[in-house]
N, C-alpha and C positions, 0 to 999 in steps of 0.2 A: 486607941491602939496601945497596947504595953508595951516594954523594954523587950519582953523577949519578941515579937512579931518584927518591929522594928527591925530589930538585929539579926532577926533568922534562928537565933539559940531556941530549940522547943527542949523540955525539961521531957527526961526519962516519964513516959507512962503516960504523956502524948500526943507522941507520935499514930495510935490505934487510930483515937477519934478524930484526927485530922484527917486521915485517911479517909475514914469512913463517909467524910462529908464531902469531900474529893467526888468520892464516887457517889454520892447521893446528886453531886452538882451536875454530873455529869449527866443525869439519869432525866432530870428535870426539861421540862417543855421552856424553852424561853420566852421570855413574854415579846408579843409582836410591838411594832411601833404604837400603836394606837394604846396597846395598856400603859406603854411608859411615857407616852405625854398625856394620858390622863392622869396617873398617878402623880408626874411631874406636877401639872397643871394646881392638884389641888393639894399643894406642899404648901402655898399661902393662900388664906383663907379669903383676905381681901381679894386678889388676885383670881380667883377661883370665881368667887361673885362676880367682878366685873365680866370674866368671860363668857362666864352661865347669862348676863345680861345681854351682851355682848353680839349673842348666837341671837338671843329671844328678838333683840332689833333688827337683827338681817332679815329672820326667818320672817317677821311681821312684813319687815318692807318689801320683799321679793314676793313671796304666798301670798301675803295680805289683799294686792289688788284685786288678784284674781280671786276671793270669797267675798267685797267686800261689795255689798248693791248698788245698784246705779244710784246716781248721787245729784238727781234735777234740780233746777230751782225751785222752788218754793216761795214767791214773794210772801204770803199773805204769815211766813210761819220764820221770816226775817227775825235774825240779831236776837234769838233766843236765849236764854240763859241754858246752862248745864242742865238737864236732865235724865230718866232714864231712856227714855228715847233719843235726845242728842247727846251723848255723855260729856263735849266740848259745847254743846251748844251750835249753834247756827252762824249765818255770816251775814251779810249784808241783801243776798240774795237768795236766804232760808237752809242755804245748801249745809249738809253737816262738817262741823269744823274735825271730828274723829276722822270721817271716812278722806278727806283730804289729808290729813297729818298720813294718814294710812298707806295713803296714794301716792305722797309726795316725798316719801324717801328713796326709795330708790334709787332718783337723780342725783341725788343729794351724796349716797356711799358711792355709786361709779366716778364721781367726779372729785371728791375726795379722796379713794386710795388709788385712782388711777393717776392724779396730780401729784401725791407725795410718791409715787411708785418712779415716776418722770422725774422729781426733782432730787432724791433719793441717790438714784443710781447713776444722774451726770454729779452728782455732789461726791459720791463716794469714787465711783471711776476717778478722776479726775483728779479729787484732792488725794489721789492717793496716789497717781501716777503725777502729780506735782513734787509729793513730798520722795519719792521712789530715787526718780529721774535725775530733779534737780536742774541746774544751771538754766537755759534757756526756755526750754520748758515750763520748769516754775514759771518762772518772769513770766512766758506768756497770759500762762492759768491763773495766776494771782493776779497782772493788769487785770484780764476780762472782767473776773471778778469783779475785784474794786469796781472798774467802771459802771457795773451792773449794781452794785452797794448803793451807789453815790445818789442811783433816781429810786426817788420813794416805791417802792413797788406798789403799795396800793394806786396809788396817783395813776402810774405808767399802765396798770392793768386795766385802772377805771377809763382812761383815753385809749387803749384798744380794743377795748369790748368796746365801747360803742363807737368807734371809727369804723370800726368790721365790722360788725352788727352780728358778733357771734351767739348762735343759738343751741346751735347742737352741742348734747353734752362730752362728746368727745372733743368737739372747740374748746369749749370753757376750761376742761382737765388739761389739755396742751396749754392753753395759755396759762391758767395758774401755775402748771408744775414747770414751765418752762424761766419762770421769775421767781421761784421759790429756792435755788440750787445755793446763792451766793455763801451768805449765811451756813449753813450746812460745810461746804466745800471749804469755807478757810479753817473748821473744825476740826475735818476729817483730816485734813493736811496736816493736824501739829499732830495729831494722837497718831500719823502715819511716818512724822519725822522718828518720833520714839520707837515706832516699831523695825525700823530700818537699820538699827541699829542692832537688834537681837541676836544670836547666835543661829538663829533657823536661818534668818533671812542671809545671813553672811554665808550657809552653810549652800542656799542653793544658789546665790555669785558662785560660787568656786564649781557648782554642778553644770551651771551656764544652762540653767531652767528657760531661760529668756523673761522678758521684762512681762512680756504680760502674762505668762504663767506666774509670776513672782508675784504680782500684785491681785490677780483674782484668785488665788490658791491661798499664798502664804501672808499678806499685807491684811486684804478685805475678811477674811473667815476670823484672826482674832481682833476684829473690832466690830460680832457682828451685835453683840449686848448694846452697844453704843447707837451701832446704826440702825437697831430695830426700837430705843427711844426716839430717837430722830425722825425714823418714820412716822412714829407714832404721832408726835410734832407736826411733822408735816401735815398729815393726814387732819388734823385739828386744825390750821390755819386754812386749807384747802377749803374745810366746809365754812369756816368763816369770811374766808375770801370770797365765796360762790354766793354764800348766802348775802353778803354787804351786797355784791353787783347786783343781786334781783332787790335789795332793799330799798337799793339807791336809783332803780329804775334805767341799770343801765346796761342789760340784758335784756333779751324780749322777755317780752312777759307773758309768754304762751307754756301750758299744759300744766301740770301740777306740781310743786314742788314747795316745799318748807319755805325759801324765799320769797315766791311769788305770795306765796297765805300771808307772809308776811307784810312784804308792801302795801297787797289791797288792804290790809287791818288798818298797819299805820294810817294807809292814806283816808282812808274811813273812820280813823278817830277811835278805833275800838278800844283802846288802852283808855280812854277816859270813860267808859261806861261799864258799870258793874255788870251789866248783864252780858255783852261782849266782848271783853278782857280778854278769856278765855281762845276768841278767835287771835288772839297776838300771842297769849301764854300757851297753845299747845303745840306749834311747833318750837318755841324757843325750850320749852320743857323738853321737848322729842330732841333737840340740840343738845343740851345740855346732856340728858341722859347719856348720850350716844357720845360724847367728850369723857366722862364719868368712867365710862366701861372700859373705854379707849387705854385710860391714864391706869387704873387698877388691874386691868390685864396684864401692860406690858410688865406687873413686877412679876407674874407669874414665869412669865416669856423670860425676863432676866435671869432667874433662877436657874432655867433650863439650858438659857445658852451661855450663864458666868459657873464655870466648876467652883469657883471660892465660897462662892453662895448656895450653892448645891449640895457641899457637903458641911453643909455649916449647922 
């Protein structure tokens, strides 16, 4: 931007084409939401990639089942290596290790963003009406806290999955997202003291907005760059949490999913044989990928929800 735009001073001779483009802006179609998070979107290259990935993994795990053929056993065509016929190879009882990875995500994204969506939003609610409120409040929301710190969450998840014998994946996503909050919520609370302190936030005290207009309006919306890494976070621990419970045998171990391919592999030794590796490498690769997309999306996402970065 120059000295004169800055300052407002426009220099004799034009003033014409300022006009002109005035009324040229005016004349113009504005672009709908969807041009400008696309165009957003592909302002970083990396970022852009991850989310083009990103789409391809969903649209594979939700469509996918429904194109992919039935998937019988096979004894006699067992623990095959990669081919073009099984592009992952076979498993222990012939069946193909693609059309499983294929099959077995689904469970795997509902109960990963539906866990960090739960853990998320009693994290940000809460450490933000901590840091808001203040006085006993706090104290209460920071004891819970702590208290919830102190027991290992994997441990505390692994002894209630299998004390409940939770199966259904709307189980699993409560119980993850329900122990995933702590961490998050003493976060959100300090970058929530900071913002209490703002001139907006003093400006709507004096308006007498009320406390929870103040904190879902004015508190949660500038920290949302923050709290959409975090989700992003969560959403990564979630599928790691879900996927240890099926690894570790302590979920049931019915219908298909990334965890379970997993356990039967381990428990079958497939990692020690060249030929069915593969049965343990394609979902951890399908992991992996789907982590990958996760992490280089959200700098897209940053961009669009940080102005500093946006106009940078």
């Amino acid at each position: 931007m120059s000295i004169t735009q800055a300052t407002g001073d426009i220099p004799p001779g034009d003033e014409a084409p300022h006009v002109d483009e005035e009324i040229l802006d005016e004349g113009r179609v504005r672009p709908n939401g969807f041009t400008v998070f696309w165009r957003s979107m592909r302002r970083s290259t990396t970022g852009f990639i991850g989310f083009c990935t990103f789409v391809v993994i969903v649209l594979v795990c939700l469509v996918g089942p429904f194109l992919t053929p039935a998937n019988p056993a096979d004894v006699p065509s067992r623990l095959q290596a990669p081919s073009w016929q099984h592009w992952l190879g076979t498993d222990n009882m012939g069946r193909d290790v693609m059309i499983d990875v294929i099959n077995g995500g689904r469970s795997v994204l509902l109960v990963g963003f539906l866990a960090a969506l739960i853990s998320t939003g009693v994290a940000v609610f809460f450490g933000s009406l901590a840091a808001y409120v203040g006085g006993k409040v706090d104290a209460v929301i920071v004891t819970a806290t702590d208290i919830v710190l102190t027991v290992p969450s994997i441990i505390l998840l692994a002894v209630i999955a299998s004390f409940y014998s939770v199966g259904s994946d709307w189980g699993l996503a409560l119980l993850i997202g329900a122990l995933g909050w702590p961490g998050l919520l003493r976060a959100v609370r300090s970058q929530a003291f900071s913002l209490r302190e703002r001139e907006f936030i003093e400006a709507a005290k004096l308006l007498d907005l009320g406390t929870t207009r103040i904190v879902l309006r004015e508190i949660i919306p500038n920290m949302s760059s923050y709290i959409l890494m975090n989700f992003v976070l969560g959403a990564i621990n979630a599928v790691y949490a879900l996927v240890g419970l099926y690894l570790l045998g302590l979920a049931p171990l019915t219908g298909t999913n990334w965890g379970v391919t997993m356990h039967w592999a381990q428990k079958a030794g497939a990692q020690f044989s060249a030929d069915s590796v593969w049965w343990v490498m394609g979902p951890v690769l399908a992991i992996s990928l789907l982590q990958l997309s996760l992490v280089t999306m959200s700098r897209s996402f940053e961009e669009i929800l940080n102005p500093r970065l946006r106009h940078n």
